[in-house]
Residue, then its C-alpha position, 0 to 999 in steps of 0.5 A: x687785191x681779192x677786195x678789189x676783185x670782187x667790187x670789180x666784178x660787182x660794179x661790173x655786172x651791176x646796174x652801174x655800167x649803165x651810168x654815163x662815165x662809169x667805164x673810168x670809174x672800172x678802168x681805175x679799179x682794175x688799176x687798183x687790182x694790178x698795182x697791187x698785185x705788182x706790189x704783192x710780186x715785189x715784197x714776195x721777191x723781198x721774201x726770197x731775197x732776204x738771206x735766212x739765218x739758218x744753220x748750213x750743214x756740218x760740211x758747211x762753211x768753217x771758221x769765217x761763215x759770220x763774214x760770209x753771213x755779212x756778205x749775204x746780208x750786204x749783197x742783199x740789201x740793195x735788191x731789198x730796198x728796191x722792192x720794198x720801195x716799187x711794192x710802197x709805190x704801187x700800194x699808194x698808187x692803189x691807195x690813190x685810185x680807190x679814192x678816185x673810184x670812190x668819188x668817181x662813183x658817187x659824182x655819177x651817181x649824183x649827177x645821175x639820180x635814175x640810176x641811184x641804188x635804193x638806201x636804206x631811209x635812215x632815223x636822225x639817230x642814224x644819221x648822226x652816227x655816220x655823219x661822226x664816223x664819216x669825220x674819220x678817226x673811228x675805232x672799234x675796240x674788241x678786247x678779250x672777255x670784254x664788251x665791244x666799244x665803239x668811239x668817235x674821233x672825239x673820244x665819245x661812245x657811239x651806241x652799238x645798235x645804230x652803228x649795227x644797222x649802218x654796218x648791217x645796211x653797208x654803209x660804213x665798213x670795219x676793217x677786219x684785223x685781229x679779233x683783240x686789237x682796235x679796228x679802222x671804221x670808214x664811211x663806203x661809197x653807199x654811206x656817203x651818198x646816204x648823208x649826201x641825198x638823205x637829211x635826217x628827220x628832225x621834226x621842226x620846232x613851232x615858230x615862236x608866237x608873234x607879238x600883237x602889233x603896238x596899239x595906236x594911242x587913238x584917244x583924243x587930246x586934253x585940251 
């Protein structure tokens, strides 16, 4: 929800407004913000519901307080199953729009070249690692006392200094968990307008020599 916040004011004081169609694409994010803060609501409400297992005080319940333990835990149950459901609701229904938003900015912007923010020109080396990346199923893997290591969906090692500079220049985003375990690497809206409007700079291979035209036999018969 504080994610969605902060794009939310980013997008809204950026250059973007001025794109044609951009007013959906904020109306939607704010959508985000709001179904997750009622997702958030519901799985508090889940907290406080949930009967606790605590000891009660020496005057407290006698001999049947394990029924009344059950009591409270089937009493229960129902109210946490209907906020844990409406909290899932609103979290894929946040899900769902993050995806519009995504596409929305990036289909205005290209329909609308002008208002393009400048991107970094990437090398082909560059280039080739978010195109891996933007396939999906990238991980980071940062274990105690052990180096960074970065693979692709296909297993392969990703070198760390392009992947650096992609994730310097935002364009692809690592998702911020523990510190120890392996992390999600997705491509942003900035990347995938890089590998939509950026080609990499391979230098073409020269045209293979043409052979000489067949030779005319223009000698003259034997008699």
């Amino acid at each position: 929800m504080s994610r969605s916040l902060v794009r939310l004011s980013v997008l809204n004081g950026s250059q973007y407004t001025a794109v044609p169609g951009s007013r959906l694409s904020l109306d939607t994010l704010s959508g985000v913000t709001a179904s997750a803060s009622i997702a958030a609501s519901q799985l508090a409400r889940a907290i406080g519901d949930n009967p606790l297992d605590g000891a009660v005080f020496a005057d407290g319940p006698p001999v049947d307080e394990e029924s009344l333990r059950q009591t409270r835990h089937t009493e229960a149950a129902p109210v946490l199953t209907k906020s844990l459901a409406t909290a899932a609701q609103h979290l894929e229904l946040s899900a769902t729009c993050c995806q519009y938003t995504a596409s929305a900015i990036i289909r205005d912007l290209t329909e609308h070249p002008e208002h393009r923010p400048d991107l970094p020109e990437l090398s082909p080396a560059q280039y080739a690692v978010l195109e891996r990346i933007a396939r999906g199923g990238t991980r980071q893997y940062a274990p105690l006392k052990n180096p960074v290591r970065i693979t692709d969906s296909d297993g392969r090692t990703i070198h760390p200094k392009p992947f650096g500079m992609l994730e310097k220049e935002r364009l692809i985003r690592v998702a911020r968990t523990s510190r120890y375990v392996s992390r999600d690497v997705v491509v942003t809206a900035a990347g995938q307008l890089a590998l939509d409007f950026q080609k990499p700079h391979r230098s073409q291979a020269p045209s293979p020599a043409k052979p000489p035209p067949a030779l005319r036999n223009t000698g003259s018969r034997k008699p």
